[in-house]
C-alpha positions, 0 to 999 in steps of 0.5 A, a space after each residue: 601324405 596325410 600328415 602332409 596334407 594336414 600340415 599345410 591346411 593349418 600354415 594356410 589357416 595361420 596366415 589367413 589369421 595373422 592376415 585378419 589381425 594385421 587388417 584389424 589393427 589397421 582399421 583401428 589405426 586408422 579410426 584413431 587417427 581420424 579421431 585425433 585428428 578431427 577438431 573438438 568443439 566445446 558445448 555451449 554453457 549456460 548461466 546459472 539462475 537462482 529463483 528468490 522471493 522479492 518483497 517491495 521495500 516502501 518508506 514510511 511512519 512506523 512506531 516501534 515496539 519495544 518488548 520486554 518481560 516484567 511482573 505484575 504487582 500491586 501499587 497499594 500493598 499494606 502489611 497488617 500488623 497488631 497495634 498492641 499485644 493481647 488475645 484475638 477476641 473476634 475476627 472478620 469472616 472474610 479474615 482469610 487469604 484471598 478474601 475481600 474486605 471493604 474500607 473500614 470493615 472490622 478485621 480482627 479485635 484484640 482484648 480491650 479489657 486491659 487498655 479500657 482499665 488505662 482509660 477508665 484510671 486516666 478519666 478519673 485523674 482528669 476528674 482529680 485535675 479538674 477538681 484541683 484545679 477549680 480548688 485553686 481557682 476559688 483559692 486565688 478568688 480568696 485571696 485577691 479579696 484578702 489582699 483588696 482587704 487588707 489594702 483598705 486597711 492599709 490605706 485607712 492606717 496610712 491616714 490615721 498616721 497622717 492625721 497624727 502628724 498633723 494634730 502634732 505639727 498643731 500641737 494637739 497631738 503627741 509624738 507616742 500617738 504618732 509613733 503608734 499610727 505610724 507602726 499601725 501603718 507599717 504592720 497593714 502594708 506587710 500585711 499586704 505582702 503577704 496577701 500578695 504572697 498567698 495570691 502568687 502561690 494561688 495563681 501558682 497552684 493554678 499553673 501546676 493544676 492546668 499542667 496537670 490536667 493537661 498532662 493527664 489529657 495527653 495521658 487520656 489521649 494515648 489511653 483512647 489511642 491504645 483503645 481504638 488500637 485493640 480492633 483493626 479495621 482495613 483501610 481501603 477495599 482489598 483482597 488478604 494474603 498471608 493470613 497468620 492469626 486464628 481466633 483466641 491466639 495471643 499476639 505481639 506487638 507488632 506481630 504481621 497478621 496478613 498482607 492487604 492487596 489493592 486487586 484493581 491499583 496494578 502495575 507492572 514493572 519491567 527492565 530495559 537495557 540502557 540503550 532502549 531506555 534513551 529512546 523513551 526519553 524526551 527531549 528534556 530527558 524525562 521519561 516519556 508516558 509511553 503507551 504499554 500493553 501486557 500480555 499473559 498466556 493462560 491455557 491458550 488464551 491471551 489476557 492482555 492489559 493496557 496501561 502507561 509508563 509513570 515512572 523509573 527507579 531511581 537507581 540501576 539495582 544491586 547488580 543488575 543492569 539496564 533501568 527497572 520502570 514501571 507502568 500503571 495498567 487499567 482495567 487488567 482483569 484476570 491479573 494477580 500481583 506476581 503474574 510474569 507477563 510480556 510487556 510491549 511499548 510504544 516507542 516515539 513515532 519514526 518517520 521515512 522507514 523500510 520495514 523488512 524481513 530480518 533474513 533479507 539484511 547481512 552482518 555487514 547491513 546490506 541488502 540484495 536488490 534487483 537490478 537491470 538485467 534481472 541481476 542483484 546490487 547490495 545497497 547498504 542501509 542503515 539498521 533502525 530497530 529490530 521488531 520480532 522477524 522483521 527490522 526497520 531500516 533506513 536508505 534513500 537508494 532503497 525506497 520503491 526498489 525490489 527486496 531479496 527476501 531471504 539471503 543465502 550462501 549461494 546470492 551476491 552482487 551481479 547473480 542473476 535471478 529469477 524474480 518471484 513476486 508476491 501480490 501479482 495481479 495474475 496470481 490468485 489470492 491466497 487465503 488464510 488457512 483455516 485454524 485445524 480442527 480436532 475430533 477429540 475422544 471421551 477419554 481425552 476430552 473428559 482429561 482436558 475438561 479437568 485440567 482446565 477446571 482444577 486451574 485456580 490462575 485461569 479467569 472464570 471469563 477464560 475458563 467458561 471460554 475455554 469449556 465451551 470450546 471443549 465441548 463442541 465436536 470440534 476443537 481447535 488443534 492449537 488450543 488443544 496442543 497448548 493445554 496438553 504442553 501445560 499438562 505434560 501429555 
């Protein structure tokens, strides 16, 4: 019975389970037929915006700079060479490189002893000249008067003969006294022949005299030449370099002593591609005498230059491309001869231009603009010039229009945009960042202050700034960063 019993308890609790199961899985039947059967409705979507910074694009007169890189050099540069060869007997004190001469200061004298004997032999032969040639000049006085002499004679034979042949044609005469006075006649006219013949060969000897003399001038000349050759003087005020001779040194001819710099004639020569160089040219194809200003970093500090293009090289160079031109830079204080520098020119004026920043234009020379509905438009434009981050460019459907700043990937015509303006009238003004200052320690203000001291290129004007600066509390972090990049810290 017990056994029964137990049986029939576990049947029940059998179908009470299998009748919860079948009631289970109706339910979920039932709930996924309801969920099938109710109608899906998709959310509503959204279009997507992208925030750009616009800019205003306004038309107007921009002149251009072109940029290049040149170097410095002098437009008065003269190698000092020894005239003649001898010993160095005296030199100038400031006969060092890197000293400053004056025109005409004595630089460096040679031994003249040599070239003072040349001269002191070619004055006494000028003393031989003239002396031959006064003797001649007496000579041919002497004999002129021979020969007038000798002409009376013969003019008082050549009358004797005449009065014998008219005593014979009267016949007081005979004819061995006429024969007489006639060989008496005939002997006085030789003998104006050779009167003749001795003042020929006086005025002759003349001739040779004043060759002479002017022969030994010549030599004098050249031997005064030599002379003034043997001391060097400096033919305008300059700075040395490259000094070679020392006192008592024997030197060649020809031999180079130094190189002699115009420190104030400077120019700055700097090459330009083709292109460029035809935008530099008139109308008559002539350089144009462009406005130039040149630009050399020294330790944080920019020393600049003014100056105007003079002229081009003639030719292109050996392998090389482009066009070499140079400039005449005034009042270039702290430039050397050799400095590399930044050169920027003043281009011809251009009228009706957009200045833009160069990340607002495409490969394809189109720009984004906002159009209506807060939607961008590309509108080509035409590319002018390149200035830095910044192009010029030209479109009559751009000017007055809202720029897209800054492209990207993700903007095209027909997104939409949300415009941020720069300059609203709502928005505050901002300020321009102060520079950053330093605290500099001891240690580190005491290395700076040493680096800028030991730069022989820096300015003495650049240099006192540069120390003052360093000795205040503060210093600013970008003088700071530039001197310790040159340093190597």
């Amino acid at each position: 019975m017990r056994f029964l019993r137990q049986s029939l308890i576990g049947l029940v609790l059998t179908a009470l389970t299998l009748a919860l199961l079948v009631y289970a899985g109706n339910l979920v039947r039932s709930a996924v037929q309801e969920r099938l059967s109710r109608e899906t409705k998709a959310p509503p979507t959204r279009e997507r915006t992208f925030a750009v910074n616009l800019v205003q694009a306004q038309a107007g007169d921009v002149t251009p700079m072109l940029e290049s890189f040149g170097q410095v050099q002098s437009r008065r540069t003269l190698e000092l060479r020894a005239a003649v060869a001898g010993r160095v007997i005296e030199m100038a004190d400031s006969f060092e490189d890197g000293g400053t001469v004056r025109e005409g200061d004595v630089l460096v004298r040679v031994d003249p002893a040599d070239a003072q004997s040349v001269l002191d032999r070619v004055e006494a032969d000028i003393s031989d000249a003239k002396a031959d040639l006064r003797d001649a000049q007496r000579t041919l006085d002497l004999g002129r008067d021979d020969q007038a002499a000798a002409q009376e004679q013969a003019d008082l034979r050549q009358r004797a003969f005449q009065r014998q042949v008219e005593l014979e044609e009267r016949g007081v005469g005979t004819a061995a006294a006429v024969e007489t006075a006639e060989l008496a006649a005939s002997a006085a006219r030789q003998a104006i022949l050779s009167r003749r013949q001795a003042v020929t060969a006086a005025e002759a000897r003349i001739d040779q005299a004043k060759t002479t003399l002017a022969r030994t001038e010549i030599a004098l000349a050249e031997a005064e030449r030599r002379l003034s050759d043997t001391t060097l003087r400096a033919p305008f005020d300059g700075t040395l370099s490259l000094t070679t001779v020392a006192l008592g040194r024997l030197v060649s001819t020809n031999e180079k002593l130094a190189d002699l710099i115009d420190p104030d004639a400077l120019e700055v020569s700097f090459r330009v591609s083709t292109a460029q160089y035809a935008r530099l040219l008139d109308n008559a194809g002539k350089l144009l005498d462009a406005p130039v200003v040149a630009t050399l970093d020294v330790a944080g500090i920019d020393l600049q230059a003014s100056g105007v293009i003079n002229r081009a090289s003639a030719d292109a160079g050996e392998s090389q491309t482009g066009r070499l031109i140079f400039a005449r830079l005034d009042n270039a204080r702290g430039f050397k001869p050799g400095d590399f520098v930044t050169v920027a020119v003043q281009e011809p004026l251009m009228s009706n231009v957009i200045r833009l920043p160069s990340s607002a234009m495409s490969a394809d020379s189109n720009v984004l603009v906002l159009g209506e509905g807060n939607r961008l438009e590309a509108v080509p434009v035409t590319l002018m010039r390149r200035q830095g981050d910044d192009v010029l460019v030209r479109s009559d459907a751009l000017a007055g229009r809202e720029v897209v700043e800054a492209r990207s990937p993700l903007l095209g015509a027909g997104i939409a945009v949300t415009p941020l303006r720069q300059g609203r009238e709502d928005s505050a003004p901002t300020l321009a960042p102060a520079p950053q200052m330093l605290e500099l320690s001891e240690e580190r203000r005491a290395r700076l202050v040493a680096f800028v001291e030991a730069n022989d290129r820096m300015p003495q004007e650049a240099k006192a700034r540069v120390l003052a600066q360093l000795a205040e509390p503060q210093v600013p972090a970008q003088m700071v960063e530039r001197i310790e990049s040159r340093m190597g810290g």
